[in-house]
C-alpha positions as CSV (number, residue, x, y, z in Angstrom):
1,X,-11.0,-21.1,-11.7
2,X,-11.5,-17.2,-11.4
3,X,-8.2,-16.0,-10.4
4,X,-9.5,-13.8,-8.1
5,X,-7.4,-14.8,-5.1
6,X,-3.6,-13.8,-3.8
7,X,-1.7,-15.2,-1.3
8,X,-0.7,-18.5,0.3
9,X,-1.5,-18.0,4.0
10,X,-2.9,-14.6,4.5
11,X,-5.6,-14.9,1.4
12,X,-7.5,-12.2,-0.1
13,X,-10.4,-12.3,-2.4
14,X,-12.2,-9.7,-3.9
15,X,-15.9,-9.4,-5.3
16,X,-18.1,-7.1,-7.4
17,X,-18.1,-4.5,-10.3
18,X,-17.8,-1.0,-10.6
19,X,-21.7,0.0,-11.0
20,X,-22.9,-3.3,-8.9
21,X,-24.4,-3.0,-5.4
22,X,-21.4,-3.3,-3.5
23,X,-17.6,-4.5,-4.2
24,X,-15.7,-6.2,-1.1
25,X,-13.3,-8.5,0.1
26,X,-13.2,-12.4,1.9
27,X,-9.9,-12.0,4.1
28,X,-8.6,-15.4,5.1
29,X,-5.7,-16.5,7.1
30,X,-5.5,-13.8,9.9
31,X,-4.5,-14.8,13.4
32,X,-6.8,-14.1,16.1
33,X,-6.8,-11.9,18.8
34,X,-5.6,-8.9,16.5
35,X,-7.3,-5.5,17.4
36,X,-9.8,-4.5,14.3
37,X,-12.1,-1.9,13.7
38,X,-14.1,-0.4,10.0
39,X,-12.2,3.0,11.9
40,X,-9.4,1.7,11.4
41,X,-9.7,0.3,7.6
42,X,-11.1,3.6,7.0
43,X,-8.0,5.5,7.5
44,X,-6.7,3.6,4.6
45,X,-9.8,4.1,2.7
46,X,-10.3,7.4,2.6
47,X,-7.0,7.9,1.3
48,X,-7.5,6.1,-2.0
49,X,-11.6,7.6,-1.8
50,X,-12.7,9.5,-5.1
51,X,-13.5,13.0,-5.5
52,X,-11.4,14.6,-3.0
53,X,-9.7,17.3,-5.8
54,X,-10.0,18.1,-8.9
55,X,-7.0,16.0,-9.8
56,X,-8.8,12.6,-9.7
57,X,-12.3,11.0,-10.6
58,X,-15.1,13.3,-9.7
59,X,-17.0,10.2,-8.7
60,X,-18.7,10.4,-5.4
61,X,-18.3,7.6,-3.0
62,X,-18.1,7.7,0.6
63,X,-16.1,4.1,0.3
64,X,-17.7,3.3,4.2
65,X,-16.6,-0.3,4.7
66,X,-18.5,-2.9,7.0
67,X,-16.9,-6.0,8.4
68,X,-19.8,-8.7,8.4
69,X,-17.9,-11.5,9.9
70,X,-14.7,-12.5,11.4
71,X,-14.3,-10.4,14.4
72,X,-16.2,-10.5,18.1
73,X,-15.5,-7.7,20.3
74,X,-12.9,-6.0,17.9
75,X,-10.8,-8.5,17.9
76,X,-10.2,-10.7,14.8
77,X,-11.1,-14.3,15.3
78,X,-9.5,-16.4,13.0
79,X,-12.1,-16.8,10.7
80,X,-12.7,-15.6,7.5
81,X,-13.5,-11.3,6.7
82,X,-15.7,-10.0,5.1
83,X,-15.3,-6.2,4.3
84,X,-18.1,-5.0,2.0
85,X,-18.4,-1.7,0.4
86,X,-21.6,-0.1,-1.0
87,X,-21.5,1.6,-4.4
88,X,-23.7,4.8,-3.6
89,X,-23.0,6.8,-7.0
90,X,-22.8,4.9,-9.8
91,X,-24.0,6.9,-13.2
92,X,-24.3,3.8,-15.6
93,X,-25.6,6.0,-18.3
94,X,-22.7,7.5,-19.1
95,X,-21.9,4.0,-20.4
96,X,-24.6,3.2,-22.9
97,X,-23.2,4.5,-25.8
98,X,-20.2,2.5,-25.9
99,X,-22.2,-0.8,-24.7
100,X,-20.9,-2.7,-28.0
101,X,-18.0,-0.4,-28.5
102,X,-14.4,-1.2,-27.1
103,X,-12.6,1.6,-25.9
104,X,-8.8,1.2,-26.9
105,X,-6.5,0.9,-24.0
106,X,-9.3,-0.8,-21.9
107,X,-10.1,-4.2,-21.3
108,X,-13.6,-4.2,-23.2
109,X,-12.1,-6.1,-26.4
110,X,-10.0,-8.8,-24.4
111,X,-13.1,-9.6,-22.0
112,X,-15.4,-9.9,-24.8
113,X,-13.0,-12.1,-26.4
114,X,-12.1,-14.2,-23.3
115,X,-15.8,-14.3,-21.9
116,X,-18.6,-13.5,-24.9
117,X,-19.6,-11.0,-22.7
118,X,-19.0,-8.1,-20.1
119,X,-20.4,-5.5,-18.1
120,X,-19.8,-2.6,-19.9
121,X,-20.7,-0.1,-16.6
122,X,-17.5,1.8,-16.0
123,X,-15.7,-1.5,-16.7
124,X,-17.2,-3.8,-14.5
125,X,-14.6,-6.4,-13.2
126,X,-11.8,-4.2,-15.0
127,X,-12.5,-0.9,-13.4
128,X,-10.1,0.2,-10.8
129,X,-12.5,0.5,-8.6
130,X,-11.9,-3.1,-7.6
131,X,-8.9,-1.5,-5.9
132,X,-11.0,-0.2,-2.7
133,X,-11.5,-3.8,-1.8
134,X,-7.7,-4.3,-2.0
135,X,-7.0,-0.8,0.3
136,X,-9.5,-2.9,2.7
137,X,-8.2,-6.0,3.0
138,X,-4.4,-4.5,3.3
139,X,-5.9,-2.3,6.4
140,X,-6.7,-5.7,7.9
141,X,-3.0,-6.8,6.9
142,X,-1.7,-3.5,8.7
143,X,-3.7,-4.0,11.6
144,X,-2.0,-7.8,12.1
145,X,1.5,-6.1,10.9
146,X,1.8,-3.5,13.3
147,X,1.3,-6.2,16.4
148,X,3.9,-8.7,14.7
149,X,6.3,-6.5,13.7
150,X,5.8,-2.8,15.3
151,X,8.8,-1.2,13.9
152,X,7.6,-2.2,10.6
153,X,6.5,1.4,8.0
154,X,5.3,1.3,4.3
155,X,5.0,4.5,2.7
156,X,4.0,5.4,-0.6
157,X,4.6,8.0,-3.0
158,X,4.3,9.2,-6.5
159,X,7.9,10.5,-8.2
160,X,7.1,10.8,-11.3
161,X,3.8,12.7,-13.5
162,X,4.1,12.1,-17.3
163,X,7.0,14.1,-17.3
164,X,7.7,15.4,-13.8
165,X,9.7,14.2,-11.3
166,X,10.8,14.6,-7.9
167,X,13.7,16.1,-6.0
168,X,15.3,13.6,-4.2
169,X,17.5,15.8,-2.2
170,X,14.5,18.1,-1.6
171,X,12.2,14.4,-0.2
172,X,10.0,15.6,2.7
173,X,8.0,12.6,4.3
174,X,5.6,14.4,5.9
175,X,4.7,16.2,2.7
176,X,3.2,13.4,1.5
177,X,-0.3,13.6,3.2
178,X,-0.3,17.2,2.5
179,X,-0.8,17.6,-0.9
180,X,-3.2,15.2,-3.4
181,X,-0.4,13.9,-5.4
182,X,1.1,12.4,-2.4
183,X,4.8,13.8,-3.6
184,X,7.4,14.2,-0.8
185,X,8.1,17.6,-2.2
186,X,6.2,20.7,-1.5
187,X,8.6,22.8,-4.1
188,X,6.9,20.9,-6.9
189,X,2.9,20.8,-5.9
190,X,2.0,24.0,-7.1
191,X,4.0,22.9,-11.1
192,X,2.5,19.4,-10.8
193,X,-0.8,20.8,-10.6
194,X,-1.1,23.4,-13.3
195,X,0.1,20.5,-15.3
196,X,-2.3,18.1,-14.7
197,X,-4.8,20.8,-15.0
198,X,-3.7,21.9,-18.4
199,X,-4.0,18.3,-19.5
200,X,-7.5,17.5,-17.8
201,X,-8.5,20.4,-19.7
202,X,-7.2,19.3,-23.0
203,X,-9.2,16.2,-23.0
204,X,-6.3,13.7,-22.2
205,X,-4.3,11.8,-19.6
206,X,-1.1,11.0,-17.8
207,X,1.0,8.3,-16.7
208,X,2.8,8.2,-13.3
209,X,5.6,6.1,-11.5
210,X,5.1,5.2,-8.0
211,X,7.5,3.9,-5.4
212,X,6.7,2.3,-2.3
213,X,8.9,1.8,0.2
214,X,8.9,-0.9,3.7
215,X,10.8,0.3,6.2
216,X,11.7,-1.8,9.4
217,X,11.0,-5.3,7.5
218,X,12.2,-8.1,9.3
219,X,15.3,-10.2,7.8
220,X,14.6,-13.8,5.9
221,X,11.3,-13.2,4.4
222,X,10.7,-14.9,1.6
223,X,11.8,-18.6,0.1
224,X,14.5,-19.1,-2.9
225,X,13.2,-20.2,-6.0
226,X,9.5,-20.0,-6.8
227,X,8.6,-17.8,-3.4
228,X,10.5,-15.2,-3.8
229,X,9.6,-11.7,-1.8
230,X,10.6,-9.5,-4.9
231,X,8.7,-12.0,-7.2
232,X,5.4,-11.7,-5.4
233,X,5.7,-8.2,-4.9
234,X,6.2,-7.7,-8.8
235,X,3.2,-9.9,-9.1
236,X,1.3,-7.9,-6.8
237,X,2.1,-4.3,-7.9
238,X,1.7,-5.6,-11.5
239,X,-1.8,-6.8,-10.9
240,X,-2.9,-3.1,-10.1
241,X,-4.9,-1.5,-13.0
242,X,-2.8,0.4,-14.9
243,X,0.4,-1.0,-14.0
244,X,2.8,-2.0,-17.1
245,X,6.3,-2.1,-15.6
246,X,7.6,-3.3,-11.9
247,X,11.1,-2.7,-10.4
248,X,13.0,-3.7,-7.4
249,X,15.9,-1.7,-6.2
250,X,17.8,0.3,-8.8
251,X,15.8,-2.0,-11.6
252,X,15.9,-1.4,-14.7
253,X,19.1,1.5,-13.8
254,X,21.0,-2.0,-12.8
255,X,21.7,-2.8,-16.0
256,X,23.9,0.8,-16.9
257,X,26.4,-0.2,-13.2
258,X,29.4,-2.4,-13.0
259,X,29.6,-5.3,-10.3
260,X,31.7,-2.6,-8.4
261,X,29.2,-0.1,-8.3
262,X,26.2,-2.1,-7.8
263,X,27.3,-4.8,-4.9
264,X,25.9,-4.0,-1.3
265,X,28.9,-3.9,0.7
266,X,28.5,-5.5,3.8
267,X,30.1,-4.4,7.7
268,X,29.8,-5.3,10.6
269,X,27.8,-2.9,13.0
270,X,27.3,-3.4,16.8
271,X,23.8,-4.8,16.0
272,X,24.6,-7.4,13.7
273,X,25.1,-6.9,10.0
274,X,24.9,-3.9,8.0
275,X,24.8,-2.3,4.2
276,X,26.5,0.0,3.1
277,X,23.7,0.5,0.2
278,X,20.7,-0.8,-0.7
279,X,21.3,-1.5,-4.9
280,X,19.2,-4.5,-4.3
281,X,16.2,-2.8,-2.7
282,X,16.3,-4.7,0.1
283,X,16.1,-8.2,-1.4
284,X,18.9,-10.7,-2.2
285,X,18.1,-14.2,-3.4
286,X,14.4,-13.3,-2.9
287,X,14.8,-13.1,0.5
288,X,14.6,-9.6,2.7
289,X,17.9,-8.5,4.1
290,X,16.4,-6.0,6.7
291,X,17.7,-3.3,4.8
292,X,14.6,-1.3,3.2
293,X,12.2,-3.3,0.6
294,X,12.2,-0.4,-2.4
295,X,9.1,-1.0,-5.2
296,X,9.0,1.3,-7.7
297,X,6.2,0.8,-10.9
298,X,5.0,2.8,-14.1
299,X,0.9,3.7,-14.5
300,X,0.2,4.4,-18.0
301,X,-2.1,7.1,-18.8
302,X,-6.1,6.6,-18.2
303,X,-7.4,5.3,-21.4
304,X,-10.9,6.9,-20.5
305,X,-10.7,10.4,-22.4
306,X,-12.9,12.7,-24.1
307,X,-10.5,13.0,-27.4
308,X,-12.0,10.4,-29.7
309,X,-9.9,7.6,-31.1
310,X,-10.5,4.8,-33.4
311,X,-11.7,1.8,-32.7
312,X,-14.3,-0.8,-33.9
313,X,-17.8,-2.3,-32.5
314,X,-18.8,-5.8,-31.9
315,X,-20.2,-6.1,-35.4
316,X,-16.5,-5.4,-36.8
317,X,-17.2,-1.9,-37.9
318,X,-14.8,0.8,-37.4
319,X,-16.0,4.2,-35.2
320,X,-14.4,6.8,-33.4
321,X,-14.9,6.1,-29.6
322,X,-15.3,9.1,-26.8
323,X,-15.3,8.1,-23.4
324,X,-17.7,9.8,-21.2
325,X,-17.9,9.6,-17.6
326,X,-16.0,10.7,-14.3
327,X,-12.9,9.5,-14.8
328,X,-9.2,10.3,-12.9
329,X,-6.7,12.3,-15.7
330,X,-3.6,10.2,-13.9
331,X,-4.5,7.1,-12.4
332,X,-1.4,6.8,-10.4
333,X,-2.3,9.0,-7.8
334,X,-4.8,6.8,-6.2
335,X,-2.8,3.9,-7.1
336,X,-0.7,5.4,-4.0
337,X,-2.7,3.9,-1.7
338,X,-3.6,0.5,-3.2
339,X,0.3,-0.2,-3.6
340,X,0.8,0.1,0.3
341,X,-2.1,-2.3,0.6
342,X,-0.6,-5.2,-1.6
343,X,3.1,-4.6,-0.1
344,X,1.5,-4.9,3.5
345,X,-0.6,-8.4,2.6
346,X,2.4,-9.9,0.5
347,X,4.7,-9.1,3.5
348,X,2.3,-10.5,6.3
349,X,1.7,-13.4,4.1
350,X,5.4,-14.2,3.5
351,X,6.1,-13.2,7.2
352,X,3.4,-16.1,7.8
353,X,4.8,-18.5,6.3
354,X,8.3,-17.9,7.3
355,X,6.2,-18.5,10.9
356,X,5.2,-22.1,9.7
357,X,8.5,-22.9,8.4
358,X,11.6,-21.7,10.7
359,X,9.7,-20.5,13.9
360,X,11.0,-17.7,13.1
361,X,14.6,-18.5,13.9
362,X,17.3,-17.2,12.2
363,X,21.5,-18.1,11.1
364,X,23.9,-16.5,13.7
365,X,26.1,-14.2,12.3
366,X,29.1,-12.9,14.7
């Protein structure tokens, strides 16, 4: 087994390598009948897409994606997806000098130890270029979410750069397509900016944190136990490159509150339940309340930088490493993107099985 498969009932797939041909994704477990289009995958697409600003990769890729199969007439069919997306500006010399070095904070020493062997070509496998594939196949999940549940919104956002953070009482939503941090606040843009430049320019990196947020999610997702929402979201977020820490709710903040302060009192409104806060991040027992499902995760800073560091060659001999290349100076601003697209196929997938299970039905309350 590869591992290179999520979900139960909505399963994705993906394929390829950083310098390869073409990296894509096998989409299985759509409904048919559900309106499709590569137009509408795009949108998605072109949001995580290199070289739009200085801030990220300066790699060149139009990220077009194709669907070979599972659709007639735009309309899904039930049958598997295949999205495919060509790699048009691959610059694999930029990696021969560090064919049978490992660059620390990368993957090269653990693949080599795990497989005798890797593709050394911006990372192959490893590279977070896999993550276009995952953009596409959560467009298809969008497309099925937005007939099942139209009320249904996931937004994502960066709140924190190395050491910069957001206003929450200045948060703007529709900032967040207008600048290339995706921050929902235009106070900070310009400062966030000159900061990132300052460290591009000094040869180094920066981590991030990035919340995503699904607003409108149905109530009784997810199963107790061993299929728990906030489980397989953690597992999904934490499977992005980069990612090293996951949090639901208030998190890892939980642990400074009292039962007092962190309990979700509940009323009752004149449409059924309601919270009076949302501590739990829209998640109790590891099943969705209807309240607001909050994700929030840390991106460490991109290994790949031009300052050498110490490391050692195949052979055992220690050298001083230099990565060369096009390479993003924070990582978590594309990883904006990529953590709507696993929150939307983890939700359709749970809100499939919950489908199979229930019918859909749910306890009375009132």
């Amino acid at each position: 087994m590869s591992f290179n498969t999520f979900g139960h009932m909505f399963r994705v797939t993906t394929w390829g390598e950083s310098h390869g041909p073409a990296i894509g994704a096998t989409v299985d477990g759509c409904p048919p009948g559900i309106a499709l289009s590569e137009e509408f995958i795009q949108v998605f697409l072109d949001r995580r897409r290199p070289g739009q600003s200085k801030m990220t990769t300066q790699r060149q890729e139009a990220d077009q994606v194709k669907i070979l199969s599972g659709t007639f007439e735009g309309r899904t069919t039930g049958t598997p997806i295949q999205l495919m997306i060509e790699n048009t500006d691959q610059r694999s010399k930029d990696y021969g000098a560090i064919a049978q070095q490992f660059r620390p904070g990368h993957a090269d020493i653990t693949y080599h130890q795990k497989y005798g062997l890797r593709d050394y070509r911006g990372g192959g496998r490893s590279s977070a270029r896999e993550t276009a594939a995952r953009v596409a196949a959560g467009g298809v999940a969008q497309a099925v979410l937005r007939e099942l549940v139209p009320g249904l919104r996931i937004t994502g956002y960066m709140v924190q750069m190395g050491v910069k953070q957001i206003d929450r009482a200045r948060f703007d939503r529709d900032e967040i397509l207008r600048n290339p941090f995706f921050i929902p606040d235009t106070a900070v843009v310009a400062e966030w900016a000159d900061y990132l430049d300052a460290i591009r320019k000094g040869h180094s990196s920066v981590g991030a944190m990035v919340e995503v947020v699904a607003e409108g999610c149905p109530p009784g997702l997810g199963a107790p136990i061993y299929g728990k929402m906030d489980t397989e979201l953690a597992a999904a977020m934490m499977s992005i490159n980069a990612v090293k820490g996951v949090e639901i709710g208030e998190g890892m903040a939980a642990a400074a509150l009292s039962g007092i302060e962190n309990a979700d009192e509940i009323v009752m409104g004149p449409e059924g339940p309601e919270f009076l806060s949302n501590h739990a991040g829209g998640i109790l027992g590891g099943i969705t309340t209807g309240q607001p499902v909050v994700v929030r995760f840390s991106v460490k800073p991109t290994s790949s930088i031009l300052t050498p560091r110490r490391s050692i060659n195949a052979a055992g001999e220690e050298v001083e490493v230099v990565t060369k290349g096009r390479h993003d100076p924070c990582v978590g601003i594309r990883a904006v993107p990529v953590a709507e697209a696993m929150m939307a196929c983890v939700i359709l997938d749970q809100l499939l099985r919950d489908r199979g299970q229930t019918g859909g039905a749910r306890g009375r309350i009132g």
